[in-house]
N, C-alpha and C positions, 0 to 999 in steps of 0.2 A: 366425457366421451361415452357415448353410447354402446354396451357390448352387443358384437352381431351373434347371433343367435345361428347355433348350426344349423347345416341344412340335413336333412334325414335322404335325399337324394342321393349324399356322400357316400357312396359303398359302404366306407370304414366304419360312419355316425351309426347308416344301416345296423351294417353286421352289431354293432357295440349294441343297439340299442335291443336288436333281436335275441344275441346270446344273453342279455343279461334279464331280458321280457318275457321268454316264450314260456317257460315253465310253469310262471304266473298264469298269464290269458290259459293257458293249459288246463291248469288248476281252477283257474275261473270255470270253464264250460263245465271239466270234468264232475265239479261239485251240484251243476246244475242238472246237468243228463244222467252221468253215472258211469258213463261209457265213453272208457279211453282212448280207444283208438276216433269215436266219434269227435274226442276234442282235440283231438292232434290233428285230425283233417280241417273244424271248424278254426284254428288258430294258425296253421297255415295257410289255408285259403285265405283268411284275412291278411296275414303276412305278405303276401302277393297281392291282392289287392293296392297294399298299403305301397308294395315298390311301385306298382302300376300309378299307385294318382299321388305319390310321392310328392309331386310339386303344389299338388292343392293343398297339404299337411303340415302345418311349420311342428318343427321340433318338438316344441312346445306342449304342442297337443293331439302328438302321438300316442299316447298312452291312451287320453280318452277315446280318440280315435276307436283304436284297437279295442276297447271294452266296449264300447258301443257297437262295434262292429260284428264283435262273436256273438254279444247279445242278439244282434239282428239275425246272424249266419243261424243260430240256437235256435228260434222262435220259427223260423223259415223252416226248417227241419222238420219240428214237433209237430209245427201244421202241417207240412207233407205228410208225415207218418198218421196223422189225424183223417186227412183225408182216405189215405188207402185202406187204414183202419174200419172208418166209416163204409168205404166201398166194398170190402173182404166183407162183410158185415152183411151187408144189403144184397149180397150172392149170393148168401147164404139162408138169408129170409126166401130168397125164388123159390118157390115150390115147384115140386116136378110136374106139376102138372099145367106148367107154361111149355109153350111150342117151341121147337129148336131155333124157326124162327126170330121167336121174339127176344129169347136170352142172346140170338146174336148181332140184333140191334140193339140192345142195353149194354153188353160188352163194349159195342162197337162207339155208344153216344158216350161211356165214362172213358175210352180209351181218346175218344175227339176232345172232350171236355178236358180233362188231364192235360193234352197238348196245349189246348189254348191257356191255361190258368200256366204252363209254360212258358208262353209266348208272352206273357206278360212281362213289361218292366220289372224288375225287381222293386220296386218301391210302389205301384198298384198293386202287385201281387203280394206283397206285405201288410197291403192295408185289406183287400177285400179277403183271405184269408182268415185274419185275426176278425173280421167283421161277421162272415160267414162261418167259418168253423168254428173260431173259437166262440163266439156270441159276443163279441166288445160291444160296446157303442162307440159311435166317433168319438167322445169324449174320451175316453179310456184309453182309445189308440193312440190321438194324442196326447195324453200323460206317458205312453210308454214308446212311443216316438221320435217326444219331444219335438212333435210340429204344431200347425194350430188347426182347431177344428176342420175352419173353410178349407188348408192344405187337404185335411183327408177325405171332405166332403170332396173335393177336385180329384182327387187321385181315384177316390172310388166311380166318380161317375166315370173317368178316364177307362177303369177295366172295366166296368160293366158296358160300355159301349165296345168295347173291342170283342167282350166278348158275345155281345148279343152278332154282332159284325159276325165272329166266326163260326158260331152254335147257329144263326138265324134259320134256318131250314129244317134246327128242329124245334125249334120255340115257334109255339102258335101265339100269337098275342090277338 
């Protein structure tokens, strides 16, 4: 006879599998950031997540789930903070002797830009991120994925069309 395999849907499975998980994925992030309060929001988020699509999840493969998932929540982050980095950065190269003007259309193009790289899917925005910020090639992405090239070669032409779509009025081509 076959044993049925719990479902994680179960409050009770939930709760069991959260109190006895969270401290780990915790520990996970915390060792890769450094910062704790940063990995208790990345392993709860995922935690929610995880009740949210609960029925796509068997038991089973909750755990991977979960480490794969703060992995992603982790990397998503690093590249946000890369990007503002890089922006704080590049204000700071302005010389003052540009026109109020124009620092208030370059404010005004990273503050549209910022949105749109928002607007993005979560899974575009993970891929043209890690391509653009971090410098990956597709190949690397997908090693650290775990999709196949052509997925990321698709996902990235998918943001860069949305975002040419949303930036085009300030892109000369």
């Amino acid at each position: 006879m076959k044993k049925v395999e719990p479902s994680i849907c179960e409050e009770k499975n939930y709760n069991e599998f959260f109190r006895k998980q969270y401290e780990s994925f915790t520990k996970f992030i915390y060792y890769k950031c450094g910062n704790l309060h940063e990995a208790e929001d990345i392993a709860q988020n995922v935690f929610i997540k995880l009740w949210k699509l609960c029925d796509t999840v068997t038991f089973s493969k909750a755990k991977s789930y979960i480490y794969t998932a703060c992995n992603n929540l982790f990397l998503n982050a690093v590249a946000h903070k890369k990007v503002v980095l890089k922006h704080q950065k590049s204000i700071t190269n302005i010389t003052d002797n540009e026109s109020p003007d124009f620092l208030i259309e370059v404010e005004e193009f990273r503050e549209e830009l910022k949105n749109a790289i928002n607007r993005l899917s979560e899974k575009e925005r993970e891929v043209f991120l890690l391509s653009r910020i971090e410098k990956k090639t597709y190949k690397e992405i997908a090693e650290v994925t775990g999709l196949t090239v052509k997925a990321i070669e698709r996902r990235m032409s998918i943001a860069l069309k949305a975002l040419r779509f949303d930036l085009g009025k300030h892109i000369k081509i």
